[in-house]
Each structure stands twice: as structure tokens, then as C-alpha cells.
C-alpha positions as CSV (number, residue, x, y, z in Angstrom):
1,X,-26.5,-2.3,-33.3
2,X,-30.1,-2.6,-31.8
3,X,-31.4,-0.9,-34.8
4,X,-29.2,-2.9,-37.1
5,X,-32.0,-6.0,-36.5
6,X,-28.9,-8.1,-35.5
7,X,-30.7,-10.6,-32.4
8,X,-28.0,-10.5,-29.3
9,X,-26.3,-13.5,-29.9
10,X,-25.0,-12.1,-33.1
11,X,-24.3,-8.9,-31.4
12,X,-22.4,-10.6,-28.4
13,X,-20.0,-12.7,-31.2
14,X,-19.5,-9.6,-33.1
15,X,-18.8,-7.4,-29.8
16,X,-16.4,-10.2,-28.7
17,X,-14.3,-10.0,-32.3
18,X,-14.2,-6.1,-31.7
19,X,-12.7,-7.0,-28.2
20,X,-10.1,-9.6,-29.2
21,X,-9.0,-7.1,-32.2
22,X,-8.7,-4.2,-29.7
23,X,-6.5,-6.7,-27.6
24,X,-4.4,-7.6,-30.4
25,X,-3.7,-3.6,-31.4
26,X,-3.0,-2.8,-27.5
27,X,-0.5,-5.8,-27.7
28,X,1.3,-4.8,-30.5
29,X,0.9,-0.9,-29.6
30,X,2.7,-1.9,-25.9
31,X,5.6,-4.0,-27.9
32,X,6.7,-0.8,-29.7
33,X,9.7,0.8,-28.4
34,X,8.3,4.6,-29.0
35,X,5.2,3.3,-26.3
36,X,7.6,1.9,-24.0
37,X,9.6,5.3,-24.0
38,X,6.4,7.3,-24.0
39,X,5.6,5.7,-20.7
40,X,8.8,6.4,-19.2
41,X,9.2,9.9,-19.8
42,X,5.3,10.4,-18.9
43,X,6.5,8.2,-15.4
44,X,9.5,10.6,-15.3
45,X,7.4,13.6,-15.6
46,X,5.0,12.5,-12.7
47,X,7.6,11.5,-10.9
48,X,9.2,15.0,-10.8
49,X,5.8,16.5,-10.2
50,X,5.2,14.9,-7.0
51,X,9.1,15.1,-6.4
52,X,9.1,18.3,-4.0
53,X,5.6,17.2,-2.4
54,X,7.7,13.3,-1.2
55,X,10.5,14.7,0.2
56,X,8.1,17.5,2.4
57,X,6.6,14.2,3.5
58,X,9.5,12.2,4.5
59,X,11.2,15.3,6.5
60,X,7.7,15.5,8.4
61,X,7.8,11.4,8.8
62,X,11.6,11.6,10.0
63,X,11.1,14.1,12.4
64,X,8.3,12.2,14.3
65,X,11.1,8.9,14.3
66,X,14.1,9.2,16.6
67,X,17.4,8.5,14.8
68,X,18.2,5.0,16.6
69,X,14.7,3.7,16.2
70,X,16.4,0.2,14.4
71,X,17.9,-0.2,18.2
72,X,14.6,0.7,20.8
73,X,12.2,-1.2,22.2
74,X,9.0,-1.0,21.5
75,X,8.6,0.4,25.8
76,X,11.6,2.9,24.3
77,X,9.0,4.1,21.3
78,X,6.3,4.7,23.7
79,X,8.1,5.8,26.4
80,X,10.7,8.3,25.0
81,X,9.6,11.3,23.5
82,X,10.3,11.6,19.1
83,X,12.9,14.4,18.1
84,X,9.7,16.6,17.8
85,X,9.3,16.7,21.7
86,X,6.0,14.2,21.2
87,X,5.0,10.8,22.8
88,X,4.1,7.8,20.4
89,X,0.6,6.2,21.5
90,X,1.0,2.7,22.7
91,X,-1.2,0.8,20.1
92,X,0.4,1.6,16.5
């Protein structure tokens, strides 16, 4: 636009309708049934990817949490050693 001659002003007023029809597009793009479908499958599809990678995770995190943890102490936590035969620190 610099070489357009327009002074900023002009520029700024112009780049700020371009921004408020952009909005108005996204809006009405995000309102459409076929987007709101597009971003659930593309949500399913990550989901599913990172699936098999979550549940490696929580079996690591379960088997550092004995199974009655609801019902101990926090002296019980630190003091009794987790299903995998390891002590829990004191300060969490």
C-alpha cells in the first residue's frame, strides 16, 4: 500500500475494513454445519492419534498410585511404598 501514496491514516481505516470483513466471513464460515463437522472429525482424528500414546501414559501414572489412594494419608503416601516398589518424596 506504501507505494500506493495512500498516507497511514488511510491505510489503517482501509486495513481495519479488511479486518472487520475477514471477521464477518470467519463468522459465517464457523456457523456452517459442513465447518462444524469438519472440526469434529479433524478432533476425532487427533484424538485417535494420540489414543494409544494416553493410555501408555495413564498405565505408567497408575502404577506409581496405590489403588486405595482416595483413603491414605498424606504420612500413608510418603510413607508406604507405590505398587511399583517406589517411595513418594514428601513435598509434591
Amino acid at each position: 500500500l506504501q507505494a500506493s501514496g495512500l498516507d497511514e491514516f488511510t491505510m489503517q481505516k482501509k486495513y481495519y475494513a479488511l479486518e472487520e470483513e475477514i471477521a464477518k466471513y470467519s463468522t459465517a464460515l464457523m456457523l456452517t454445519d459442513e465447518w462444524a463437522e469438519e472440526q469434529r472429525m479433524m478432533e476425532e482424528k487427533w484424538e485417535n492419534s494420540v489414543h494409544e500414546g494416553n493410555m501408555v501414559a495413564l498405565r505408567k501414572l497408575r502404577s506409581h498410585m496405590p489403588v486405595n489412594i482416595r483413603n491414605m494419608t498424606e504420612d500413608q503416601l510418603t510413607g508406604d511404598p507405590t505398587p511399583n516398589g517406589k517411595q513418594l518424596p514428601k513435598a509434591f
